[in-house]
DOBADO-194433 format. One record per residue (C-alpha): x negated, y negated, z negated; chain. Coordinates in Angstrom, 3 decimals, padded with zeros to 6 digits. Layout:
! residues N
(rec (X, Y, Z), 'A')
...
This chain:
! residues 288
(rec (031.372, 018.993, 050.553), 'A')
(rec (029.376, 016.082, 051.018), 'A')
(rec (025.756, 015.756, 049.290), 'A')
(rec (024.375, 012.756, 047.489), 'A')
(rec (021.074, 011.511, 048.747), 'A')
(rec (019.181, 010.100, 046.213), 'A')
(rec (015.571, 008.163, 047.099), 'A')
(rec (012.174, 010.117, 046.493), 'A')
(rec (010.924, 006.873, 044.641), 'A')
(rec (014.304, 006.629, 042.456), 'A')
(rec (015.578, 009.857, 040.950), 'A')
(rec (019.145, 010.130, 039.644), 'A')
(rec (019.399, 009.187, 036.211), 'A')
(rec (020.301, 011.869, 033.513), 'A')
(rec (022.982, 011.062, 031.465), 'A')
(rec (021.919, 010.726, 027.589), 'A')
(rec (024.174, 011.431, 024.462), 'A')
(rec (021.956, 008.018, 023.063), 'A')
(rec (021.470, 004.352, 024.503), 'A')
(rec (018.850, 003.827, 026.368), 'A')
(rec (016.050, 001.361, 026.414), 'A')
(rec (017.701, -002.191, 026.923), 'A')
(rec (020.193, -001.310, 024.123), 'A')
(rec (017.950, 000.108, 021.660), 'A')
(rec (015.549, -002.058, 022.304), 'A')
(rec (018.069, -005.329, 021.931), 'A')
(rec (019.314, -003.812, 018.594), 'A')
(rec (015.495, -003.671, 017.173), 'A')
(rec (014.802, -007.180, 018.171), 'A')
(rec (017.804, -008.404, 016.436), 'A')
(rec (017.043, -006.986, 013.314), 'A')
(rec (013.775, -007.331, 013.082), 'A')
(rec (014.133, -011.282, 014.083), 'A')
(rec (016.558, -011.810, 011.375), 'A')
(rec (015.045, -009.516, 009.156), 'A')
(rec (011.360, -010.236, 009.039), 'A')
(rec (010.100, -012.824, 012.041), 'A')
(rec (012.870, -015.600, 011.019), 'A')
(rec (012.309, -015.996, 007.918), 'A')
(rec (008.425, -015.550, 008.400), 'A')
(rec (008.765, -018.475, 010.938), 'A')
(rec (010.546, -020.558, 008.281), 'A')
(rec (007.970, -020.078, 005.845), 'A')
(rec (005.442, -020.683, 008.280), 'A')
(rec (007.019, -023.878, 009.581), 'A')
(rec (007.140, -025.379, 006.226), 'A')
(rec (003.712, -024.588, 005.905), 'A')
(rec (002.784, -026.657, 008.208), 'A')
(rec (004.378, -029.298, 007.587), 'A')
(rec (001.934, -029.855, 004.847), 'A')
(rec (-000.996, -030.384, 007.055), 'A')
(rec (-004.427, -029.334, 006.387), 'A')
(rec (-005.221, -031.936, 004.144), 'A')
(rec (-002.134, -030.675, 001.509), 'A')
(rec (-003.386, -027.261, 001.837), 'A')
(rec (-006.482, -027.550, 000.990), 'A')
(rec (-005.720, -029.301, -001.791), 'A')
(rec (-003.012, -026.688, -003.314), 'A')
(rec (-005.493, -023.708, -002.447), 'A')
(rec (-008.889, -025.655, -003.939), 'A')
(rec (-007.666, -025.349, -007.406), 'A')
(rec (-009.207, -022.842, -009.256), 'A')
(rec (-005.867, -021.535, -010.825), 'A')
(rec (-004.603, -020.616, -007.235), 'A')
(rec (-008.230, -019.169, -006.285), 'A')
(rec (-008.818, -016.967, -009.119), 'A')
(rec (-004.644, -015.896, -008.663), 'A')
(rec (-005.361, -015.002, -005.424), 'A')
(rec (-008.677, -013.116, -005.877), 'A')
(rec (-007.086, -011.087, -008.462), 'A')
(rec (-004.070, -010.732, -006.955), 'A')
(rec (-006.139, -009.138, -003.726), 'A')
(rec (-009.069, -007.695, -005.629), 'A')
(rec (-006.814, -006.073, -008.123), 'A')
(rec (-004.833, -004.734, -005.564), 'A')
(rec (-008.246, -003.269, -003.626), 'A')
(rec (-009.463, -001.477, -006.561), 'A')
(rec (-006.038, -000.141, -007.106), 'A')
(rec (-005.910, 001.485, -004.080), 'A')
(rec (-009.554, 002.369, -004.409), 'A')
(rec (-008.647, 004.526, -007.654), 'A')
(rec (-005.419, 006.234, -005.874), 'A')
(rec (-007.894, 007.067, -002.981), 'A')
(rec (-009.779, 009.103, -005.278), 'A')
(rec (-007.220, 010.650, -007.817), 'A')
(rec (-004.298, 011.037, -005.351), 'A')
(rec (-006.464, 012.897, -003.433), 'A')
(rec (-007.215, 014.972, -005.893), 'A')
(rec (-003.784, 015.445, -007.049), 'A')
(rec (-002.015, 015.658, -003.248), 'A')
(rec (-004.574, 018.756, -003.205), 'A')
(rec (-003.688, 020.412, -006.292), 'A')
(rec (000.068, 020.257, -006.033), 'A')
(rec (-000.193, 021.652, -002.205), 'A')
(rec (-003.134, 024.418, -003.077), 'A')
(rec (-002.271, 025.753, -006.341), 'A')
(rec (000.712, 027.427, -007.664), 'A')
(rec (001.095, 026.999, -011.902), 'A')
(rec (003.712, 026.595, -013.953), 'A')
(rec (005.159, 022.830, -013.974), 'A')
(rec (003.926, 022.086, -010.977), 'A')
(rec (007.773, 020.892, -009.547), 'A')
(rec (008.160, 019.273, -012.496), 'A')
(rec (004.800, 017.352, -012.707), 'A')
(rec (005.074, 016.839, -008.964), 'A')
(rec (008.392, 014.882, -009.415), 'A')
(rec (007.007, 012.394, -011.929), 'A')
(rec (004.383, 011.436, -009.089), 'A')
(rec (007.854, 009.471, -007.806), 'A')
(rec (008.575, 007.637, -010.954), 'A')
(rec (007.427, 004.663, -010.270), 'A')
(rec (009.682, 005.310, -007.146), 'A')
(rec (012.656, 005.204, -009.138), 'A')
(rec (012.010, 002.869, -012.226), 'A')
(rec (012.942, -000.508, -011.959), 'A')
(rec (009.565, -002.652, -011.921), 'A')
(rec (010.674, -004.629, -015.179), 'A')
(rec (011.349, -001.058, -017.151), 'A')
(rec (007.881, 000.769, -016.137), 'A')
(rec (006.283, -003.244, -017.517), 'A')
(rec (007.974, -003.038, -020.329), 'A')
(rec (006.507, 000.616, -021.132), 'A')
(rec (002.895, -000.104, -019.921), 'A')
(rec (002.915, -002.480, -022.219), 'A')
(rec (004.034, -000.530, -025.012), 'A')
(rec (001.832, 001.611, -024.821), 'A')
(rec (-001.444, -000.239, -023.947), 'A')
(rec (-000.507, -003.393, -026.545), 'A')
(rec (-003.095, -003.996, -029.111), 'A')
(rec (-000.924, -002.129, -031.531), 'A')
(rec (-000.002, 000.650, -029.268), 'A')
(rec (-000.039, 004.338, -028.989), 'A')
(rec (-002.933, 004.288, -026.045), 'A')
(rec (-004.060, 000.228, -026.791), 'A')
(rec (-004.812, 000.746, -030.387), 'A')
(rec (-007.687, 003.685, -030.501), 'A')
(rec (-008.907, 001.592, -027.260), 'A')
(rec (-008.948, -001.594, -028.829), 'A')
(rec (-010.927, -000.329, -031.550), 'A')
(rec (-013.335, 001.038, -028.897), 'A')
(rec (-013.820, -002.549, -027.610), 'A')
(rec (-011.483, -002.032, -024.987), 'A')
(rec (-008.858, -004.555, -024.502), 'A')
(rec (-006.216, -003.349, -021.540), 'A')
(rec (-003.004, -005.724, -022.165), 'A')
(rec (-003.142, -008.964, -021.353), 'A')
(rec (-006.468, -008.606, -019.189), 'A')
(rec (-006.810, -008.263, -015.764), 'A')
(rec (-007.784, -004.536, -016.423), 'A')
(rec (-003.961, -004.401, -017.251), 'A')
(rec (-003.014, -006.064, -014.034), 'A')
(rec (-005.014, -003.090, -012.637), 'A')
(rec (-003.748, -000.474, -014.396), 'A')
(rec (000.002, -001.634, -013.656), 'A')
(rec (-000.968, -001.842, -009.363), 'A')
(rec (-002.202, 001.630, -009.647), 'A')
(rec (000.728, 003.094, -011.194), 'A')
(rec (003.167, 001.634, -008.797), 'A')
(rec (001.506, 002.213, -005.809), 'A')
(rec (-000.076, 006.196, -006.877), 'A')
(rec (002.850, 007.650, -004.901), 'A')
(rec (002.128, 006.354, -001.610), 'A')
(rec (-001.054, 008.226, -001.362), 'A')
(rec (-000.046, 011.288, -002.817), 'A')
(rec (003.286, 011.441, -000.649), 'A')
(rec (001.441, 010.674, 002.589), 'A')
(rec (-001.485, 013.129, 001.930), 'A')
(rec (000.789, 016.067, 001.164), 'A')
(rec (002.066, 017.028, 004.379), 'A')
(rec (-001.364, 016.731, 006.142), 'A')
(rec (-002.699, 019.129, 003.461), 'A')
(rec (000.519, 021.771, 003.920), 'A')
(rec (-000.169, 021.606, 007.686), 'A')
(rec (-003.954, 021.969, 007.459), 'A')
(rec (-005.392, 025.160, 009.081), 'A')
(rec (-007.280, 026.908, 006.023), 'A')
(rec (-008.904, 028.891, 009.318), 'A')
(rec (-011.556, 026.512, 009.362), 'A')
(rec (-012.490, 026.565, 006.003), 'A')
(rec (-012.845, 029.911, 005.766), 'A')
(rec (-014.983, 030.594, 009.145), 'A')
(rec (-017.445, 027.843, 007.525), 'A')
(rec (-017.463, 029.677, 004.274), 'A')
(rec (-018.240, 033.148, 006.487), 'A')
(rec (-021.309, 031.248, 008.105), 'A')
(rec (-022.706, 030.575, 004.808), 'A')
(rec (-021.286, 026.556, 004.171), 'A')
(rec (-021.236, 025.513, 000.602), 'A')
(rec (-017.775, 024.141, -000.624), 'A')
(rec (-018.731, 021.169, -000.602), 'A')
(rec (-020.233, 020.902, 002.510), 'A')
(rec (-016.419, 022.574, 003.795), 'A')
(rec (-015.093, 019.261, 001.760), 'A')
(rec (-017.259, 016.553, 003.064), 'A')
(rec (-017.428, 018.201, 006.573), 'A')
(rec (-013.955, 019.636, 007.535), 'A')
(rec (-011.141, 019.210, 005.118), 'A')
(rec (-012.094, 014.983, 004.534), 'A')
(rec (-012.089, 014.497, 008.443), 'A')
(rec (-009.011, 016.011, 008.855), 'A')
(rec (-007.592, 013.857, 006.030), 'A')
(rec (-009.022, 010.509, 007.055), 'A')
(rec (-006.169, 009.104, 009.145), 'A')
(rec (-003.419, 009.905, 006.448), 'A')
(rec (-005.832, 008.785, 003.354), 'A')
(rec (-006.064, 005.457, 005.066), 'A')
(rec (-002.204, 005.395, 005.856), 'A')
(rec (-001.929, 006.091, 002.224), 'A')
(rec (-004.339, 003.143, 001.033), 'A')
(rec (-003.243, 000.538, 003.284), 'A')
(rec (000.324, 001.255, 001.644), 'A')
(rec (-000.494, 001.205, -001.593), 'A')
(rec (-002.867, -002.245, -001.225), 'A')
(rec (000.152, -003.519, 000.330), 'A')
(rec (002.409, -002.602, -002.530), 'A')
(rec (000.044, -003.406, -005.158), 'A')
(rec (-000.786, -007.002, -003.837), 'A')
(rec (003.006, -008.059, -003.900), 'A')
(rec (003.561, -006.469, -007.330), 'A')
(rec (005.161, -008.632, -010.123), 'A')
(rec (008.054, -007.266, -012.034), 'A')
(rec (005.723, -004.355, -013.432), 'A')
(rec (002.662, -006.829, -013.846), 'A')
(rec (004.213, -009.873, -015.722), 'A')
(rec (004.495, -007.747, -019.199), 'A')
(rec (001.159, -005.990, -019.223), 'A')
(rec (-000.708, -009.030, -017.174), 'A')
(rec (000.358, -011.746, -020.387), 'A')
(rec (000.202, -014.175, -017.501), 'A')
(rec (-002.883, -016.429, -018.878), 'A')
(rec (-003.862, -018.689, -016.321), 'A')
(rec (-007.132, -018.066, -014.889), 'A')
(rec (-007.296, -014.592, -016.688), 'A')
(rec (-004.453, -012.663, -015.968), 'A')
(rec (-002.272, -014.602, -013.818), 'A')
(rec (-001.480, -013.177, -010.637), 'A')
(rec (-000.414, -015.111, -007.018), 'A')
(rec (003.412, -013.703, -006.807), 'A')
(rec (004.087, -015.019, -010.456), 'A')
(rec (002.149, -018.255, -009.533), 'A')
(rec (004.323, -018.687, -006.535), 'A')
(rec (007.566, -018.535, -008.742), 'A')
(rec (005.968, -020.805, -011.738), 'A')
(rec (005.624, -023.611, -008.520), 'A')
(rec (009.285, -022.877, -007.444), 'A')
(rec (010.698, -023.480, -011.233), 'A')
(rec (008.666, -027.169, -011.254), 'A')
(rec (010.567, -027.817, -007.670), 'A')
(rec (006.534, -027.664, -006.380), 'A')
(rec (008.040, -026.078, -002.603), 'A')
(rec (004.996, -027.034, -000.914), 'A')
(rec (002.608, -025.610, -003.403), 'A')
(rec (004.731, -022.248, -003.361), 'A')
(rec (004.662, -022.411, 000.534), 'A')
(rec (001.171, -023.319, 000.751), 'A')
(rec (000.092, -019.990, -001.967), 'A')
(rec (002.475, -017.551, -000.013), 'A')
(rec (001.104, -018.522, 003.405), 'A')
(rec (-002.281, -017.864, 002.176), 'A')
(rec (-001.222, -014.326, 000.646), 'A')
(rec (000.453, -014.171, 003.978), 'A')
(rec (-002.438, -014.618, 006.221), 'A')
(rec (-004.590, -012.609, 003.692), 'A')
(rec (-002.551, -009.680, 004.052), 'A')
(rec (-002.164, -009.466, 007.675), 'A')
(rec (-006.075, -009.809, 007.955), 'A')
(rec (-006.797, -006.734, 005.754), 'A')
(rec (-003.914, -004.589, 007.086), 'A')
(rec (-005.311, -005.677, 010.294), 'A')
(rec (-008.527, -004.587, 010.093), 'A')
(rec (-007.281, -001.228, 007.827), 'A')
(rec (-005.862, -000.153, 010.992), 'A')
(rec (-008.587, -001.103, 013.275), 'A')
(rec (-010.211, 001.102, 011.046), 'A')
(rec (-007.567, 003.643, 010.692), 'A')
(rec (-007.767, 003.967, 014.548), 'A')
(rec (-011.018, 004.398, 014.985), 'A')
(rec (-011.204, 007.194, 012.331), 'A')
(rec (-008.274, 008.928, 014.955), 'A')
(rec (-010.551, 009.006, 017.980), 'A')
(rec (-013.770, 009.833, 016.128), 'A')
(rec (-011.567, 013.009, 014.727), 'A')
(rec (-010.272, 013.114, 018.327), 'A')
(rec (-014.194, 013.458, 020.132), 'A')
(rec (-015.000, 015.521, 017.722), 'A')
(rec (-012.249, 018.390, 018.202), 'A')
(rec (-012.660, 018.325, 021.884), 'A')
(rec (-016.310, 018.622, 021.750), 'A')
């Protein structure tokens, strides 16, 4: 029987049920290219092909800015407001047993399953100036339809289950251990909030955020009803982009979704700069 000698430097490979690297790898460039960078590229390319001087002058127009800043804004503050609330409901669906709590927990994923023109079409219904919800408000002074607090409400609606979804698990894998030894040594609840349980949290709340900016800033089937679509009130950048397309404008469409482009990228950037520091702060701070 004769042995096989294999080098010190080079073990023998294992054999594996699943490609390996070069294959897998190969197969996720592929896709990717013709799924995301190509067509990026494209758009990019015919960006640039108006020169500085055309894109400057589509994006100096104070339609296009005020689009954009409530396109962005609009989305901030919607993710802002999930931050908060889907916290708060993430926690009480994981901590607390009551009755209706499946049911109530599977209408967090409506706007999941609603076509974007349908849950428009009811916003809008109910906050309209003659609605169930827009009338009593309108005769409070508050106008919601047709405002950009409309264009608010519909980003926070759509992009609500992305927080709660992503802060769920963390909670249902939380130690409760920790909470209770800082209860024993005499720590107030909400110091246990603020000093254990929102730590622990802050990687998956900004995971949830930076998903739900990202959905909210690309919104438009669920924001054209509510939004009324006045420019330089309520008009938002994606419906902008298509009202350019429909006057054969291609380079002011390419010029507004480059923008929204580069916009994005920057914030999602710097939301996971952030999002990594926040991992090895938490990281020092359970070694030490």
């Amino acid at each position: 029987m004769s042995a096989i000698a294999t080098s010190p430097t080079s073990p023998a490979r294992t054999p594996r049920a699943l490609p390996g690297l070069t294959l897998t790898l190969g197969f996720t460039l592929t896709y990717l290219s013709l799924i995301v960078l190509i067509p990026l590229a494209g758009l990019l390319l015919r960006a640039a092909g108006l020169g500085l001087e055309g894109w400057w002058k589509v994006l100096s127009s104070e339609r296009v800015l005020h689009a954009l800043a409530l396109s962005f804004g609009g989305a901030l503050i919607a993710a802002a407001i999930n931050a908060v609330f889907g916290t708060l409901i993430a926690w009480t669906f994981v901590r607390y047993e009551f009755p209706g709590r499946r049911l109530l927990s599977g209408m967090v994923d409506l706007p999941f399953a609603l076509p974007t023109a349908v849950a428009g079409i009811a916003l809008t219904a109910l906050y309209a100036p003659d609605g169930w919800l827009g009338a009593p408000l309108a005769a409070l002074g508050l106008k919601v339809a047709y405002t950009p607090f409309g264009v608010i409400l519909a980003m926070t609606f759509i992009s609500l289950p992305f927080v709660v979804r992503t802060l769920e698990p963390v909670l249902a894998e939380a130690d409760r251990q920790y909470e209770e030894a800082a209860a024993t040594l005499g720590a107030t609840r909400w110091q246990a909030i603020t000093r254990i349980i929102l730590p622990a949290l802050l990687p998956a709340l900004l995971t949830g955020v930076t998903l739900a900016f990202a959905r909210a800033v690309g919104e438009y089937g669920s924001i054209i009803f509510i939004a009324g679509n006045l420019p330089g009130v309520s008009e938002i950048a994606p419906l902008l982009i298509m009202i350019r397309l429909e006057e054969f404008d291609y380079a002011g469409a390419t010029a507004i979704a480059t923008t929204m482009l580069a916009l994005s990228f920057a914030l999602l950037f710097g939301i996971n700069l952030l999002q990594a520091w926040s991992r090895r702060w938490d990281s020092k701070g359970v070694a030490a």
